[in-house]
C-alpha positions in Angstrom: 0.0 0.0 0.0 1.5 3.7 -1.0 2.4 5.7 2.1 -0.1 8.3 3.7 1.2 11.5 2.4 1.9 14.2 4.6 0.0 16.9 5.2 1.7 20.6 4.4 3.9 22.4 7.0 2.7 25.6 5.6 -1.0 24.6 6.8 0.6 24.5 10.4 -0.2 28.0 11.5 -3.7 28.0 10.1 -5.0 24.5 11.6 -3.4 25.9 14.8 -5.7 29.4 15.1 -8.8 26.9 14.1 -7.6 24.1 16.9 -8.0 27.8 19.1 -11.5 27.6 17.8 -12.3 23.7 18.6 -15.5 24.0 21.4 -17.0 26.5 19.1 -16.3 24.4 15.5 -17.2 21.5 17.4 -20.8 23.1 18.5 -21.9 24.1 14.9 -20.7 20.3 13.9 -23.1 18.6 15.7 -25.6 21.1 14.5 -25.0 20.0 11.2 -24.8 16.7 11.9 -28.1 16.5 13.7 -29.8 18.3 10.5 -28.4 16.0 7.9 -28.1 12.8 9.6 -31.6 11.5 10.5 -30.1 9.3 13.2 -28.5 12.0 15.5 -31.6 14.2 14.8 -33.3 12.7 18.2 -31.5 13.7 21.5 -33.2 10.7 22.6 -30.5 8.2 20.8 -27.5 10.9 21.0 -27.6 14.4 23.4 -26.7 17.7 21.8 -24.1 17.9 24.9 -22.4 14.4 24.2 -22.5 14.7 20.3 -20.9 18.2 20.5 -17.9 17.0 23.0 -17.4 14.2 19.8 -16.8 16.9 17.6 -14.8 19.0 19.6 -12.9 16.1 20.0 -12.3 15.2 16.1 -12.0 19.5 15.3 -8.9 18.7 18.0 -7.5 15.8 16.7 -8.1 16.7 12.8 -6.6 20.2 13.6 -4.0 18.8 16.3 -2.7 16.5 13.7 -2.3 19.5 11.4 -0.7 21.8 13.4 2.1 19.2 14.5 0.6 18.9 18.0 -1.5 15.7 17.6 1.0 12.8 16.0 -0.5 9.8 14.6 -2.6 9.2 17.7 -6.0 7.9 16.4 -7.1 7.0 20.1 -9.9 9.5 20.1 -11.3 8.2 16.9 -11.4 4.6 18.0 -13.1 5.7 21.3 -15.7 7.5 19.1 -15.9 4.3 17.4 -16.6 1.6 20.3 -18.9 4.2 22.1 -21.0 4.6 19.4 -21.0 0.9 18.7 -21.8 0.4 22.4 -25.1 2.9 22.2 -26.4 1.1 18.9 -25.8 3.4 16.4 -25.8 1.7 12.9 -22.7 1.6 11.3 -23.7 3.5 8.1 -25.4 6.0 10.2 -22.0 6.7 12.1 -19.9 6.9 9.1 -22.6 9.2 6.9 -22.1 11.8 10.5 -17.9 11.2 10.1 -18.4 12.3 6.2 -20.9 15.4 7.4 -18.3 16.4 10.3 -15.2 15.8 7.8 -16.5 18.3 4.8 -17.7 20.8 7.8 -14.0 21.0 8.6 -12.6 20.9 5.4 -14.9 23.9 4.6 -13.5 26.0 8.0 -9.7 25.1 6.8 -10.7 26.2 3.0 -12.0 29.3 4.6 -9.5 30.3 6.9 -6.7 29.5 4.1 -8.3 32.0 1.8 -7.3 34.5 3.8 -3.6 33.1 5.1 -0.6 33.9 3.8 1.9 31.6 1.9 -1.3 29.4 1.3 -1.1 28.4 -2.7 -3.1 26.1 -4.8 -0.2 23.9 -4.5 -0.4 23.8 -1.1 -4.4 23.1 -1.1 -3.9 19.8 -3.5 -1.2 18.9 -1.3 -3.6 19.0 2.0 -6.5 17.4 -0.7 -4.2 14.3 -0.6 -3.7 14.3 2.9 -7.6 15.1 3.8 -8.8 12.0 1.9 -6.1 9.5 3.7 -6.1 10.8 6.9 -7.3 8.1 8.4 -9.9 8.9 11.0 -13.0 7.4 9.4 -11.3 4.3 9.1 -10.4 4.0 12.6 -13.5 5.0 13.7 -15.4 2.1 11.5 -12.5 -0.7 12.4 -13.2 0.5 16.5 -17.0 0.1 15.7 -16.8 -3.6 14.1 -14.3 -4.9 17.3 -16.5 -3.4 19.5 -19.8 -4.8 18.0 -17.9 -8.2 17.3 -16.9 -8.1 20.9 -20.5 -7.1 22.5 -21.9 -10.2 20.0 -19.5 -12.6 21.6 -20.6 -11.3 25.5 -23.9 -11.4 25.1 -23.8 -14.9 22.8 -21.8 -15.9 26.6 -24.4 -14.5 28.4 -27.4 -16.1 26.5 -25.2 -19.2 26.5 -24.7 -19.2 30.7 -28.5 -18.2 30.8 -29.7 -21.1 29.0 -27.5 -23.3 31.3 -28.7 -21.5 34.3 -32.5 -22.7 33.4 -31.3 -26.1 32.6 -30.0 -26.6 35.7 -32.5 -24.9 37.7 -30.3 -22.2 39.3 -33.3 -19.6 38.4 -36.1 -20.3 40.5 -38.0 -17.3 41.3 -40.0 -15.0 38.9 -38.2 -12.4 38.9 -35.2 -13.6 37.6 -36.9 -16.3 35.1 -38.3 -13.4 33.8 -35.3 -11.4 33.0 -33.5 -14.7 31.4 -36.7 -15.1 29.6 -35.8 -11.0 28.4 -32.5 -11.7 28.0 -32.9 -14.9 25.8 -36.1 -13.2 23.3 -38.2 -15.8 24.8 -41.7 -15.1 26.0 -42.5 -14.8 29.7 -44.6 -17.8 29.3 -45.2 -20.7 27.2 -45.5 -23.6 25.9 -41.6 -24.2 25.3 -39.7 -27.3 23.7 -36.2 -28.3 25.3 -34.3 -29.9 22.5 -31.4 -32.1 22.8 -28.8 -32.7 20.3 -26.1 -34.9 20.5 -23.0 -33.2 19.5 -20.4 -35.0 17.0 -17.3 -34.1 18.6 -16.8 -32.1 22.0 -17.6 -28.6 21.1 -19.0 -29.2 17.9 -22.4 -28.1 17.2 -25.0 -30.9 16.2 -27.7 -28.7 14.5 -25.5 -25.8 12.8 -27.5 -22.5 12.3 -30.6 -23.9 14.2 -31.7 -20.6 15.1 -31.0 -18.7 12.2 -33.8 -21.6 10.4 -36.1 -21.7 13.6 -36.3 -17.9 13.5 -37.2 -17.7 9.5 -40.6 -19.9 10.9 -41.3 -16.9 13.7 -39.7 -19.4 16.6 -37.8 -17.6 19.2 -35.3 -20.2 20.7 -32.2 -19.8 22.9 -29.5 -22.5 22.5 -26.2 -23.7 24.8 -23.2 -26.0 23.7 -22.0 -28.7 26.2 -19.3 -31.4 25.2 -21.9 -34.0 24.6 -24.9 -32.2 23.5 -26.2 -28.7 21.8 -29.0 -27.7 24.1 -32.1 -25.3 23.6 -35.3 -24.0 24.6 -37.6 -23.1 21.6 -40.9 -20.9 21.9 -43.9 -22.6 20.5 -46.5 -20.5 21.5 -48.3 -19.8 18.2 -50.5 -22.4 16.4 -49.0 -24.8 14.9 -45.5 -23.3 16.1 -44.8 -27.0 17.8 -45.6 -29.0 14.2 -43.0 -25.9 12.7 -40.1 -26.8 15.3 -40.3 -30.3 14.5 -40.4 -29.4 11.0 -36.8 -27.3 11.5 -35.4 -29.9 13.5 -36.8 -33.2 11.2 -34.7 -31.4 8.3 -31.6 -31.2 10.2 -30.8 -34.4 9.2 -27.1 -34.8 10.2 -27.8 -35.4 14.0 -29.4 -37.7 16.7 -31.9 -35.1 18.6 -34.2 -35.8 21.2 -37.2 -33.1 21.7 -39.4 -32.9 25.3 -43.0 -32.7 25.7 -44.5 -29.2 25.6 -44.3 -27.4 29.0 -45.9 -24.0 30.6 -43.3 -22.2 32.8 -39.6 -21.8 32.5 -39.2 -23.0 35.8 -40.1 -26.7 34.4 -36.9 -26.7 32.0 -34.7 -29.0 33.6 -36.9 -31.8 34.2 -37.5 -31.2 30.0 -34.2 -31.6 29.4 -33.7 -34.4 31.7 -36.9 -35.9 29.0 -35.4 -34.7 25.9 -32.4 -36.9 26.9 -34.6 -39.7 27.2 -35.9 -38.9 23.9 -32.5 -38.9 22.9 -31.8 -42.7 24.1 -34.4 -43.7 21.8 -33.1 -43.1 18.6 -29.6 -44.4 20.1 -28.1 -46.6 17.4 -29.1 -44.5 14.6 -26.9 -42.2 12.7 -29.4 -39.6 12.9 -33.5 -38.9 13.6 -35.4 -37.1 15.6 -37.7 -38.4 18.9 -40.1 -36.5 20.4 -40.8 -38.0 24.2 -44.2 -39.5 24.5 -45.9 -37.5 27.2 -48.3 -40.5 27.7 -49.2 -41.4 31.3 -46.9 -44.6 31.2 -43.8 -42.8 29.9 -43.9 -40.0 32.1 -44.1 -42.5 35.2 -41.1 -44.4 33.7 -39.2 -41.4 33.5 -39.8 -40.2 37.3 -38.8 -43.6 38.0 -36.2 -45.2 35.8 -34.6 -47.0 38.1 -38.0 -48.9 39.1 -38.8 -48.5 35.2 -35.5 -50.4 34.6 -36.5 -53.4 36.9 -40.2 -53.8 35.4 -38.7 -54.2 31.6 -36.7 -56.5 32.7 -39.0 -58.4 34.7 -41.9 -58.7 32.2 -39.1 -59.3 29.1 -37.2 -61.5 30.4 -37.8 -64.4 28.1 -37.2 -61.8 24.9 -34.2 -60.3 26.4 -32.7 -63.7 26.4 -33.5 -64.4 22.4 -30.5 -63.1 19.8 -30.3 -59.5 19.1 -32.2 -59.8 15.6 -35.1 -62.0 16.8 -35.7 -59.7 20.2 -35.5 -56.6 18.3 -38.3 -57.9 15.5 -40.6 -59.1 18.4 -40.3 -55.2 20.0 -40.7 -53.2 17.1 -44.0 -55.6 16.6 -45.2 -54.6 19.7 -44.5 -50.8 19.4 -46.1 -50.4 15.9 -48.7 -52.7 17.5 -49.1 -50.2 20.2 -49.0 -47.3 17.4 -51.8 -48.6 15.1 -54.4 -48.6 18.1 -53.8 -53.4 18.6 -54.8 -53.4 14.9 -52.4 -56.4 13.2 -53.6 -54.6 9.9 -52.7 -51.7 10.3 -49.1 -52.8 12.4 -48.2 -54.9 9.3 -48.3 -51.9 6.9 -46.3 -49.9 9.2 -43.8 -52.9 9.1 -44.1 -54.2 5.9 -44.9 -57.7 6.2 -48.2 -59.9 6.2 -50.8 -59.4 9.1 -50.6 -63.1 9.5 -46.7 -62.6 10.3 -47.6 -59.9 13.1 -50.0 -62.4 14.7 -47.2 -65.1 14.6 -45.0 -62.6 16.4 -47.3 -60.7 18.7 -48.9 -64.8 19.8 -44.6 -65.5 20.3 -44.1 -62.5 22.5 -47.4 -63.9 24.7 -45.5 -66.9 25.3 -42.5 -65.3 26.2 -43.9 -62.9 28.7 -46.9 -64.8 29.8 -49.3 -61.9 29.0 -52.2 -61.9 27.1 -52.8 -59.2 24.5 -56.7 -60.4 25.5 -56.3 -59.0 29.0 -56.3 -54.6 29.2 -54.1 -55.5 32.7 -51.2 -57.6 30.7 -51.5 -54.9 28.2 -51.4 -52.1 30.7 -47.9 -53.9 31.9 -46.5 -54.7 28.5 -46.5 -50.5 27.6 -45.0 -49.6 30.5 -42.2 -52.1 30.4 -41.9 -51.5 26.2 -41.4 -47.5 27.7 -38.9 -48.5 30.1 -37.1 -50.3 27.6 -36.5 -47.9 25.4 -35.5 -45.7 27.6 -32.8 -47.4 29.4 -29.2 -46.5 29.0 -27.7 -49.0 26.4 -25.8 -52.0 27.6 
């Protein structure tokens, strides 16, 4: 890159008696800022008083600069910069005021050279050159993007530890669920999803841009990284926002996710995670798929008692437990799409793709092995619960 040229020495004496001039120059800046810019034009974003200590600022470094006094010290600008960064100011909206400010000044130095002595045309081009490569816009829009890179990185921390914090159920009281529900963009209330994602490497995310896709469908969601697991609590109050997530998330193809039963407060999330895990066992195995826990009677019992849960399934399946992997595994997928078409064989064999006459063979085979009568609601009653508590065990 060429050099910054530098400015004239015989501008010295002139940017000097305006750098006298600075609190005044700086007032009628931000006057004419705050008419051309349509940002600055409400005190309510920007006060006269701060805006015009800005400018005063810049007239002393632009003029400093030029008068020998201010070096190459761009400290001012970047502080402008990060401030304004800080307070929300769009970024075109700050640099349209630095290009109002810099012709104000340009104008005053034009002026006041008209009148100097040893001023040429020569010198003026010369100045030109250094006026357009001075610098201070550039510093002030670099300081704006590290600042606003910076604040998106502390506040993606801050939603990040806040999502945590309602997982774990270190937010109790209303209060401060409600200002984590602020801080996250969720609603005060619900219904909320917690879904859990199983991560492919430590650190990795499993559902990349999740929220970017959930928010194109109107879903608010909020979202934390573990080692093991990408973590979030989705928003589904409008209709038919639940049947939307699972849309989102059923697309994401790439990743074993497990998705909990619809809750009201946020106070409830950690026993949703704690069910979106389960989900999550249940499509164990798989390289990728989506389970939404079954918020039936029976599963939620299982799930406040997994241990008990555990000891049922393995009483009442003892005999199928025993059989080879493949033969087991045909006899329970029988019974759970038995279970799913409403004890119609008909309707189970099309979900499986075989014969009716084959899920009869198999369902009459699973009797014998457990001793329970499909005939009987009681043995039926037992063989879901058990089938729930299966599924949700940890593997072996």
């Amino acid at each position: 890159m060429p050099a910054t040229p530098a400015p004239p020495t015989e501008i010295a004496p002139v940017a000097a008696a305006l750098l006298g001039r600075a609190p005044e120059l700086g007032a009628r800046m931000a006057r004419r800022i705050r008419a051309e810019v349509a940002y600055y034009g409400s005190a309510d974003r920007v006060s006269f008083g701060e805006l015009s200590a800005s400018c005063r600022r810049n007239t002393e470094l632009v003029f400093g600069r030029l008068a020998g006094d201010g070096g190459g010290d761009l400290t001012i600008a970047h502080r402008t910069g990060r401030e304004r960064a800080r307070q929300g100011t769009p970024l075109a909206e700050l640099l349209h005021a630095c290009r109002v400010g810099s012709a104000f000044l340009w104008a005053a130095l034009a002026a006041e050279a008209r009148t100097a002595d040893g001023i040429t045309a020569e010198t003026l081009v010369a100045l030109a050159g250094w006026w357009g490569n001075e610098g201070i816009a550039a510093a002030v829009g670099d300081a704006y993007r590290e600042e606003t890179a910076e604040l998106v990185l502390r506040r993606e921390r801050e939603r990040s530890a806040t999502v945590e914090a309602l997982c774990t159920g270190l937010l109790t009281d209303r209060t401060s669920l409600g200002e984590a529900a602020e801080r996250l963009g969720l609603p005060a209330s619900g219904p909320y999803l917690v879904v859990a994602a199983e991560a492919p490497a430590p650190g990795r995310e499993a559902l990349p841009g999740v929220e970017a896709r959930l928010d194109a469908e109107h879903l608010r969601s909020a979202w934390r990284l573990l080692p093991d697991l990408q973590i979030g609590v989705v928003a589904v109050r409008p209709p038919g926002a639940e049947e939307a997530a699972m849309g989102v998330l059923e697309r994401s193809l790439s990743a074993r996710v497990g998705v909990s039963p619809a809750y009201r407060a946020l106070r409830e999330t950690p026993r949703a995670l704690r069910l979106a895990r389960l989900a999550l066992a249940g499509v164990r195995g798989r390289s990728a798929g989506v389970a939404r826990f079954d918020d039936s009677p029976a599963a939620l019992l299982v799930a406040a008692a997994p241990e008990e849960g555990g000891r049922i399934a393995r009483a009442v399946f003892d005999g199928v437990l025993r059989l080879p992997a493949a033969e087991r595994d045909r006899l329970l997928d029988t019974l759970e799409c038995w279970f799913a078409a409403s004890g119609s064989a008909a309707d189970a064999a099309e979900l499986l793709d075989c014969h009716r006459n084959t899920v009869r063979y198999r369902l009459h085979r699973l009797e014998e092995l457990t001793g329970r009568t499909l005939r009987d609601p009681r043995a039926v009653a037992d063989l879901a619960v058990a089938l729930h508590a299966l599924r949700l065990r940890p593997a072996e």
